[in-house]
KOLGUFI-628659 format. One record per residue: y negated, z, x negated of N, C-alpha, C in turn. Coordinates in steps of 0.1 Angstrom, whole numbers, plus 5000, padded with zeros to 4 digits. Layout:
// residues N
YZXYZXYZX ...
This chain:
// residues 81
926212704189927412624187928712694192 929312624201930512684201931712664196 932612774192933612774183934912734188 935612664186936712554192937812704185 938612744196940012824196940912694193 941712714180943112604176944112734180 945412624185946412704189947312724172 947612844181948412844164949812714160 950212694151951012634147952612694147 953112624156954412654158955212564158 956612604148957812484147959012554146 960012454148961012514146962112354140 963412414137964412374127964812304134 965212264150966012154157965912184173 965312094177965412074192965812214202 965012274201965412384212965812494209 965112524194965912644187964212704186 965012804177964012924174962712884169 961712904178960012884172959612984160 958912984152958513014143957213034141 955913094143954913064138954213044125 953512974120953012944104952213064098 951713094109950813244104951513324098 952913354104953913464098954113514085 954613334083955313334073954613414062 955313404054954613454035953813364032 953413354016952713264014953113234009 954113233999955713133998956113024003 956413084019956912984028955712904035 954712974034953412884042953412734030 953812794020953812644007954812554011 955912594015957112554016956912484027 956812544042955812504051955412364049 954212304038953212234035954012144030 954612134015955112114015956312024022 956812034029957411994039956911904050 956111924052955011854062954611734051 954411784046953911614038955011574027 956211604028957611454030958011434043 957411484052957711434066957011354066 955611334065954111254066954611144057 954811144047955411004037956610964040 957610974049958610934052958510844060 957310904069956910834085956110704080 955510754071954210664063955410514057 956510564054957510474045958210404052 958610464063959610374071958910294081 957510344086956410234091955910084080 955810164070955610064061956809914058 957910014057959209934054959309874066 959109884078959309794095958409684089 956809694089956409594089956509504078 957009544061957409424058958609364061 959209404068960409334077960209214087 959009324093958709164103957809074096 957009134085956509004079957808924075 958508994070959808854063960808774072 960508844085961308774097960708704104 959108694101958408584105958308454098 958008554085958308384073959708344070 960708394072962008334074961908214083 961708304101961508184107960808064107 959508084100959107984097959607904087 959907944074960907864067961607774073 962607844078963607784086963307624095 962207684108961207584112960907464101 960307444092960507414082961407274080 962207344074963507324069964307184073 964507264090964907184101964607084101 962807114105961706964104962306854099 962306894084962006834075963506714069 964706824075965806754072966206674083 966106694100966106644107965706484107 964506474102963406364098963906294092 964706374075965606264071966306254077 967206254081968606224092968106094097 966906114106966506024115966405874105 965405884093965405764084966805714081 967505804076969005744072969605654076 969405704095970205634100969805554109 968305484104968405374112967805234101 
């Protein structure tokens, strides 16, 4: 079996700044590290989630609306003849 080489894990604080490797750290900050990474992962997770019930409600709006129109339109039409 051969053994799959992972690159180490490297990040940093903002766009083009200082790399950091995860191995380094303490094991303090390797928590902190983790931590960190998963309110990143639930945030991503939250605001995907929050988009799509948005377009669910901007779909059933529109359709509502569709609806609506139909329906009052139609009276209009009886009213007035």
């Amino acid at each position: 079996m051969t053994e799959v080489q992972q690159e180490p894990i490297k990040f940093s604080f903002e766009e083009g700044g200082t790399e950091y490797e995860f191995d380094s750290l303490t094991d303090d900050n390797k928590l902190l590290y983790n931590k960190l990474a998963t309110v990143e992962r639930q945030k991503n997770e939250f605001v995907g989630n929050a988009n799509f019930e948005i377009e669910k409600l901007d779909i059933l709006r529109a359709e509502y609306a569709r609806q609506l129109k139909g329906a009052v339109e139609s009276e209009s039409l009886i009213e007035t003849e």
